[in-house]
C-alpha positions, 0 to 999 in steps of 0.5 A: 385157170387154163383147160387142160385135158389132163386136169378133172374137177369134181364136187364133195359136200363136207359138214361145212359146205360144199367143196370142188376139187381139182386133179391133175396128172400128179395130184391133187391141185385145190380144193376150195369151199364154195364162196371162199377168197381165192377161189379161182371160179369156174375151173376150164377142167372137165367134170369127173365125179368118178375121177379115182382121186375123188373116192379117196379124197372122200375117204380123207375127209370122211375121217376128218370129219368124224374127228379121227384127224387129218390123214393124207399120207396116201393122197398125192398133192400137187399144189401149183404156186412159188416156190416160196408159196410151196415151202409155207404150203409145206410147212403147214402140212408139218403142224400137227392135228391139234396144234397150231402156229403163228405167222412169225414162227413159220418164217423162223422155221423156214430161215426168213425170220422178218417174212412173216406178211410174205408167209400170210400171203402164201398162207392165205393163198393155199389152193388146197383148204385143209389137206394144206391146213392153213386154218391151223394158223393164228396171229401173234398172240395166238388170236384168229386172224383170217381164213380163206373159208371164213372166220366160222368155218376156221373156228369149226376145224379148230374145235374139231381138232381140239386146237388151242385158240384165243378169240379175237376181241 
């Protein structure tokens, strides 16, 4: 990623590892787990743990972890991709704590019933783990499929949400 003078990052441990998130002027724009695919590297963004985003990001996932859901009505997310991307990220945020979707019905319910690989990719893309609950997703038959974070890590926000989920075989 490019250095901008208006983008911070900043580091917040959660009960699956470390995360680092980064801001820019409009929100929130990712937050990946230490080691996970897609994680852009090292950010050319300044570090600020006193960034006014970082308090309330914590609070986010304070709560989440404490098993009282997933609440970011108040917290901005900017996630930079596609416009294609921006819909999937979207409609992620629409699936409610506890439940989960597969691949084809987000591609039924954003009117491109035979996308549901373009879907996995965006899915698989989302820059902003959690908030953007792409763990949320399942395979055809309601089976885990990947995770950005790792098979564990999504089995653990799945548990902790009280999520239906076959195991895979």
């Amino acid at each position: 990623m490019r250095m901008e003078e208006d983008r911070y990052q900043f580091r917040l441990p959660s009960p699956l590892g470390e995360m680092t998130a980064l801001a820019g002027p409009r929100g929130l724009q990712g937050l990946w787990f230490d080691g996970q695919k897609h994680h852009p590297g090292p950010l050319q963004a300044a570090r600020d743990d006193a960034h006014p985003l970082r308090e309330r990001l914590a609070g986010v996932l304070d709560a989440y972890f404490a098993g009282r859901g997933l609440v970011t009505v108040e917290l901005p997310l900017d996630p930079q991709g596609t416009a294609f991307q921006r819909s999937v990220w979207q409609a992620l945020r629409a699936i409610p704590d506890g439940a989960s979707r597969r691949y084809g019905e987000l591609a039924q319910l954003l009117g491109r019933p035979l996308a549901a690989r373009a879907v996995g990719a965006a899915v698989g893309r989302n820059p902003i783990s959690l908030l953007i609950p792409c763990h949320r997703v399942l395979g055809t038959a309601g089976q885990l499929t990947g995770y950005a974070g790792g098979l564990p890590r999504k089995i653990a926000l799945l548990t902790l949400e009280g999520a239906a989920f076959a195991k895979a075989a």
